[in-house]
N, C-alpha and C positions, 0 to 999 in steps of 0.2 A: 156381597162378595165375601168370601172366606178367608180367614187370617194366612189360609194357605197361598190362597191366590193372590193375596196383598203382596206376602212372602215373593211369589215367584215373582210377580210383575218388577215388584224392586229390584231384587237379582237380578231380572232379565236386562231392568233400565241398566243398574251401576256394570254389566257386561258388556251390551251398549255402548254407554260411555267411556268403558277404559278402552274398547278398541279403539272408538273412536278418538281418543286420547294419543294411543299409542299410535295409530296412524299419521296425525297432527304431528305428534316429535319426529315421526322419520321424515315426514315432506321438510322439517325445521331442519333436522341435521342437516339432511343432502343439501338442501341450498346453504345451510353454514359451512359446508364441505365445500363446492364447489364455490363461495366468496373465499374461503382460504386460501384454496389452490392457485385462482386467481389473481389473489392479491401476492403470493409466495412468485409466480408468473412474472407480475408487476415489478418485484420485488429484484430479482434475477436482472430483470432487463433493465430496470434502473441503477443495479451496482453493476452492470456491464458500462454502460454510458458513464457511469461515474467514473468510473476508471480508463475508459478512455480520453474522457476533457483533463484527468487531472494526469494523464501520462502525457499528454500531449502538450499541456501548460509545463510541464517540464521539461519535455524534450525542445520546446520552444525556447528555455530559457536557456538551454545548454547551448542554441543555435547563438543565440545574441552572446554568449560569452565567448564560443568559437569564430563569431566575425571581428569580438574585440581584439583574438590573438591575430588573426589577421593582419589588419592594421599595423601590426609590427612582426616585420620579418624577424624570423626564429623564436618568433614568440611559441608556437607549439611545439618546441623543444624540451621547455621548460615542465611540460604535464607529461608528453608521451613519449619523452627522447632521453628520458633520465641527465637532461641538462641541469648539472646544481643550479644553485639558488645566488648570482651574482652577489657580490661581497659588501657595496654598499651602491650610493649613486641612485642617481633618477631609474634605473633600469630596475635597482632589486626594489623599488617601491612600486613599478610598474611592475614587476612580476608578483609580488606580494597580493598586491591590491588584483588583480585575477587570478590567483592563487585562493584568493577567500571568495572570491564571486567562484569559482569553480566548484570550492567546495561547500559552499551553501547549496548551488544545484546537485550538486551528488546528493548532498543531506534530504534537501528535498525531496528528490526522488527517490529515498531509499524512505522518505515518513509516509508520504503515496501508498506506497505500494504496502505499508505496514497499516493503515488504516483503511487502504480497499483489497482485502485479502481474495478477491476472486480474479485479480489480476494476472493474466500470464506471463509478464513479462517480470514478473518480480525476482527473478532466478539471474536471467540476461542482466538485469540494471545491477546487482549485487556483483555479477560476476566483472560488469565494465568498474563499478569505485571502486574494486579490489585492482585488478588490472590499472585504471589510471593512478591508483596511491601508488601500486608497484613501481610505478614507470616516471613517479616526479619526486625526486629529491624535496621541491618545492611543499607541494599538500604535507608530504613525511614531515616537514619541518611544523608546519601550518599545526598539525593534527596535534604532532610532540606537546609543541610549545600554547596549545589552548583547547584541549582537551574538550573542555568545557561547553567550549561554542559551536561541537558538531556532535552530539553527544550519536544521534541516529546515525551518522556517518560511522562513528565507531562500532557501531553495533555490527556490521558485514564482516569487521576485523575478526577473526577468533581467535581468543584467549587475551583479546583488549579489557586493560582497565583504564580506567578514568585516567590514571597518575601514573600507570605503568609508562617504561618506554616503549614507542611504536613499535612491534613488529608486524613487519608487511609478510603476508603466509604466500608458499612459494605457490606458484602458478599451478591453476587446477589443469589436472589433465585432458586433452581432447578424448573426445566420446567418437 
């Protein structure tokens, strides 16, 4: 055989082989394409579930604090009736002590909704702790006087700092 015909054979093999090469990678993508997609699929449908067990663990939690106001007449005065905060006695420690169970659940559900960001209801819950701060002399006091301990709660507030005093922003308009 002739150094020519060695020539071509080789060419012909390494021709060959890069299609066949190049073939091999596109069957590889499309199936790593379509495990992406899959998994991005996956993905989707497990921060939907995510966000509904952890909206639902707080909306749970909001219920057990709404049966404690129960329990005692006028007690949801105090969050949604703009009834101050009683002056001293067993009653302003009873309002106190669900006053901070209240707004632990607000907080909650306002850290929810800030670390499952495909949530829709994240607009609605910001819009109710603005709404219940408005409406309880109680939380306003809570919030003033420990800043500290609901930090995600202040975050719904605009123009809150840490140290500033409360202002509650006036009511969003209806749509």
């Amino acid at each position: 055989m002739s150094a020519e015909a060695v020539g071509a054979l080789v060419a012909g093999l390494a021709l060959a082989l890069n299609a066949w090469s190049m073939f091999y990678l596109a069957r590889q993508t499309r199936t790593a394409t379509r495990q992406t997609v899959v998994a991005v699929e996956q993905a989707k449908v497990s921060n939907a579930v995510a966000a509904a067990a952890a909206n639902d663990t707080v909306l749970r939690s909001l219920r057990e604090v709404h049966a404690m106001m129960l329990q005692h007449e006028g007690m949801r005065a105090y969050f949604y009736g703009d009834k101050p905060l009683p002056g001293d006695g067993p009653e302003r420690e009873r309002v106190l002590t669900l006053g901070e169970l209240l707004a632990d659940v607000l907080a909650s559900g306002v850290h929810v909704h800030e670390r499952i960001p495909d949530s829709e209801s994240a607009g609605p819950w910001a819009d109710y702790c603005r709404h219940t701060i408005r409406s309880s002399p109680v939380l306003r006091h809570l919030l003033h006087d420990h800043p500290a301990w609901w930090p995600t709660l202040l975050s719904v507030l605009p123009g809150q700092a840490p140290n500033a005093g409360l202002r509650v922003p006036p009511p969003t308009p209806a749509r």
